[in-house]
Backbone bond lengths (Angstrom), bond angles and torsions (degrees), N, CA, C in turn:
res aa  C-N    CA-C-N  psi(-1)  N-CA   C-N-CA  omega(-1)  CA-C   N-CA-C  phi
1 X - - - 1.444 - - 1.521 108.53 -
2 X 1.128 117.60 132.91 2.030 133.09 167.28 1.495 89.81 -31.18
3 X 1.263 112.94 145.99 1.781 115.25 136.60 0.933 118.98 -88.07
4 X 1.042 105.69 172.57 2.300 105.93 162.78 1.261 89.44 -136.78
5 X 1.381 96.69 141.04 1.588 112.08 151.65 1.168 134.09 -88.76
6 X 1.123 124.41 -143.97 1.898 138.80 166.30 1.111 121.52 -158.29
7 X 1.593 119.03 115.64 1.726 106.73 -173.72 1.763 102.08 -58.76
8 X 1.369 70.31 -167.67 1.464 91.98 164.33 1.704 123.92 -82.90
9 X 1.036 105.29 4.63 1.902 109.26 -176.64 1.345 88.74 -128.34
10 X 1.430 131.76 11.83 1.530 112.07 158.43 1.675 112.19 109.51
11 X 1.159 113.19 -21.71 1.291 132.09 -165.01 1.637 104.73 -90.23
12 X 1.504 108.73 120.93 1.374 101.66 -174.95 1.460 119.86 -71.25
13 X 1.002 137.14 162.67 1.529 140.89 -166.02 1.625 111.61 -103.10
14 X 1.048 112.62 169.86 1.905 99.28 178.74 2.031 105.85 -72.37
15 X 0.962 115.93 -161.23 1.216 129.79 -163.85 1.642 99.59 -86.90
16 X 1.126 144.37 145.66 1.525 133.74 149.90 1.512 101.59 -98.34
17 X 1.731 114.03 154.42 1.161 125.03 165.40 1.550 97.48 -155.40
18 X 1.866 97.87 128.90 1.221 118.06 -176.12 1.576 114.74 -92.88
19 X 0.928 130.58 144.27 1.801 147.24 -163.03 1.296 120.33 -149.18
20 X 1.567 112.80 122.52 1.557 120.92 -162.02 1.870 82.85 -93.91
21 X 1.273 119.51 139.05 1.190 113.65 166.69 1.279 119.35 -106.62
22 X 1.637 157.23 174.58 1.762 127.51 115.11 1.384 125.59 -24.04
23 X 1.146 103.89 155.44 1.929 90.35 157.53 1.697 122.81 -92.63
24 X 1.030 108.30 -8.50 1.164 127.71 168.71 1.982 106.43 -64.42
25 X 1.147 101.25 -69.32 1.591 101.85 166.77 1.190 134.58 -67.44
26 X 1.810 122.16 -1.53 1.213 129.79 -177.74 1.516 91.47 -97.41
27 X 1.418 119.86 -39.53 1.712 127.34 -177.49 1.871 102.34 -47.04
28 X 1.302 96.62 -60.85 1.404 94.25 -176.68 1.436 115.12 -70.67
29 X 1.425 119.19 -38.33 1.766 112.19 162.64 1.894 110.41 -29.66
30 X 1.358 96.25 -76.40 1.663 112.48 178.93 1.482 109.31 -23.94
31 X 1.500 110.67 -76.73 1.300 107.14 169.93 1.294 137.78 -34.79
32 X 1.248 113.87 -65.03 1.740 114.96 147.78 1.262 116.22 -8.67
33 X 1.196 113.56 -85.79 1.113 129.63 -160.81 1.412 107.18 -60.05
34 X 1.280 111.23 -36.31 1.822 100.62 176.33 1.803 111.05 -67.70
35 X 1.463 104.75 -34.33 1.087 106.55 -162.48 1.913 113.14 -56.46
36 X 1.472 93.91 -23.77 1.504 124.49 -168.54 1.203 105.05 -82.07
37 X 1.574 116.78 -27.23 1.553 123.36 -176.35 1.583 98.70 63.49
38 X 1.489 108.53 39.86 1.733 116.80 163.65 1.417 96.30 -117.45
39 X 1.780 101.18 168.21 1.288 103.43 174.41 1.721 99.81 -93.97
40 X 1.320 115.93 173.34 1.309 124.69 -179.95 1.740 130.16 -49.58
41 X 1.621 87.24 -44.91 1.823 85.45 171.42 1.512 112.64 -76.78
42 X 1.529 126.63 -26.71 1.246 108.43 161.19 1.025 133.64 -67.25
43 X 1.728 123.63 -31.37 1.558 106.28 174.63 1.715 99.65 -78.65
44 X 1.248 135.44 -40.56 1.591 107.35 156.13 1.705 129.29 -6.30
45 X 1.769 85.78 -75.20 1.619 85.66 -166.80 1.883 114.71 -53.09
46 X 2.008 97.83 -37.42 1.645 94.39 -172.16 1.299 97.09 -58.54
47 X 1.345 135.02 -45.64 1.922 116.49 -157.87 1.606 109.02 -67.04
48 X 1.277 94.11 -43.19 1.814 96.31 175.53 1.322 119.09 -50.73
49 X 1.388 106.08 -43.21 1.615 108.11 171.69 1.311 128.02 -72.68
50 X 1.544 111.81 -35.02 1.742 108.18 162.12 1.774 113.84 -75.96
51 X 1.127 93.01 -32.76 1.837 90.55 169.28 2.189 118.27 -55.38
52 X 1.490 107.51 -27.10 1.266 121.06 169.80 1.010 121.49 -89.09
53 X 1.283 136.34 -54.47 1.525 131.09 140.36 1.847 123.16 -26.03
54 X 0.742 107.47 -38.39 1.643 108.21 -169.32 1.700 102.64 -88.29
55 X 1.618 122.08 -39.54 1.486 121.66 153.90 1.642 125.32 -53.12
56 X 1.062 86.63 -41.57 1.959 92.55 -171.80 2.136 97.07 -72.64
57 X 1.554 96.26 -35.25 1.537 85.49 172.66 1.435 134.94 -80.00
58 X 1.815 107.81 -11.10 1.316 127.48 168.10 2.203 112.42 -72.49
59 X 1.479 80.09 -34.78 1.460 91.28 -175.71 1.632 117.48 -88.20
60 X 1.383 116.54 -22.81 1.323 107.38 -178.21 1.713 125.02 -69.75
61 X 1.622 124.32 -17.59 1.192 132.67 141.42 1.426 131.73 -12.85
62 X 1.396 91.53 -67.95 1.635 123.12 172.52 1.570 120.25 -40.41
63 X 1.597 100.72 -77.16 1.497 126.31 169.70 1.807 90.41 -49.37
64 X 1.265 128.75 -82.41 1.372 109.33 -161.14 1.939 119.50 -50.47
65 X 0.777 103.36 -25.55 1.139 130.17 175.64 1.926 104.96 -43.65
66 X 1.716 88.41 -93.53 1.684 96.94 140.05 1.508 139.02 -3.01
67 X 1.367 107.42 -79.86 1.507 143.43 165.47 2.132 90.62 -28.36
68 X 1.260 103.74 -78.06 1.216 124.61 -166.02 1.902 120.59 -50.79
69 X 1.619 100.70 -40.11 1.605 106.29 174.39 1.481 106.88 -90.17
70 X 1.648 119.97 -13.79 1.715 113.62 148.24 1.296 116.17 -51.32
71 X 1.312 110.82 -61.69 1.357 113.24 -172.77 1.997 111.07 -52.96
72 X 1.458 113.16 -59.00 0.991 99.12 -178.88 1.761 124.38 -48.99
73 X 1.703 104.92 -42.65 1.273 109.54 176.12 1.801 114.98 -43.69
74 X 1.470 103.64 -54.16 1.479 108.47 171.69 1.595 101.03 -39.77
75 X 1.188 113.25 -79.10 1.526 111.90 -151.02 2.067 111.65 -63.56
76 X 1.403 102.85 -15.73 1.550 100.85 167.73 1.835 110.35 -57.62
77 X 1.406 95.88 -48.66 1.804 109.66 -159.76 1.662 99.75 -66.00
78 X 1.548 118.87 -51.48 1.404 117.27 -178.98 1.576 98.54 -74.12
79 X 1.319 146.36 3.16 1.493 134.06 151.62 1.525 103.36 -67.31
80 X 1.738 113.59 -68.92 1.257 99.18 -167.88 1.610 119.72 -64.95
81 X 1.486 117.44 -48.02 1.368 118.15 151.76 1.921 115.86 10.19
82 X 1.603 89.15 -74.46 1.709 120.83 -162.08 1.932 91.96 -52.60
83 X 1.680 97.08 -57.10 1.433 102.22 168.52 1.428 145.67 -32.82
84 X 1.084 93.81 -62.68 1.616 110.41 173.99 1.517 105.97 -63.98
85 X 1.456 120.49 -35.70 1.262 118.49 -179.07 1.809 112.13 -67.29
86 X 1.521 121.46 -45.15 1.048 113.15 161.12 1.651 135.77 -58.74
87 X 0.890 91.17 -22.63 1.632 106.42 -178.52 1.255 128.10 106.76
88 X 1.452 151.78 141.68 1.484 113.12 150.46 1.696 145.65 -39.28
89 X 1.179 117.20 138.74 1.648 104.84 172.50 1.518 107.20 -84.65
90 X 1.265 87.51 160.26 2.059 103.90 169.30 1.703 110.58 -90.90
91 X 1.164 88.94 132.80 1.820 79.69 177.61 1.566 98.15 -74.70
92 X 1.350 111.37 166.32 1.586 111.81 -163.08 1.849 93.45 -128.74
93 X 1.138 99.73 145.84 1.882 123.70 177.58 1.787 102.27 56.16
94 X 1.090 114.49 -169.03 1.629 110.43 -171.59 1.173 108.13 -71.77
95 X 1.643 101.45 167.52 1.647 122.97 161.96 1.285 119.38 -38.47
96 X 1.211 152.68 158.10 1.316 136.16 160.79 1.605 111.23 -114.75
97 X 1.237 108.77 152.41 2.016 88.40 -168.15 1.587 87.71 -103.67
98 X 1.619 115.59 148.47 1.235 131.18 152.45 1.410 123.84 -71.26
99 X 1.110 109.83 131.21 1.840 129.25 -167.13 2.221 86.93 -96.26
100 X 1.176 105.02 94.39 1.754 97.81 164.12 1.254 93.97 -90.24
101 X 2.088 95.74 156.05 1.447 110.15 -157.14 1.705 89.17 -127.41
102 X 1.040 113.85 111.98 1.504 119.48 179.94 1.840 113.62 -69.22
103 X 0.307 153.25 158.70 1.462 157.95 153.29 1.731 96.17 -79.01
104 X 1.557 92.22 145.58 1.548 91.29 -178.25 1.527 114.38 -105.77
């Protein structure tokens, strides 16, 4: 979990979260980040944040998706639900026989 701190005027600070990297992947972080004329934890934070954005937009499909065969499930159960509450009907006067039509 992030910490938070508290400056010194009382005001809490954003969250910290600590990360073991390679050095191999911190080399190329660094670079980045110079290239950006940012320091390192900011181009950190931007990739992490387009890296979360770009999942949640791969994933929100899904969830609606989701969202949608709840809903249908809901509306099957309050059909039959509705059913059972009315009762079954009786079919009324006789069977009727079906005439099948062969092809000749």
């Amino acid at each position: 979990m992030a910490t938070r701190q508290t400056s010194s005027s009382g005001r809490p600070k954003s969250p910290r979260v600590q990360v073991v990297l390679p050095e191999e992947l911190c080399d190329r972080l660094a670079r980045l980040a110079e290239s950006e004329s940012r320091t390192v934890s900011n181009m950190a934070r931007v990739l992490i944040q387009q890296g979360v954005e770009r999942l949640e937009r791969q994933l929100l499909p899904q969830r609606e998706q989701d969202q949608q065969a709840v809903a249908r499930a809901d509306r099957f159960r309050r059909q039959l639900e509705r059913q059972e509450r009315e009762g079954t009907k009786r079919l009324r006067g006789a069977p009727r026989r079906l005439r099948l039509f062969r092809p000749g």
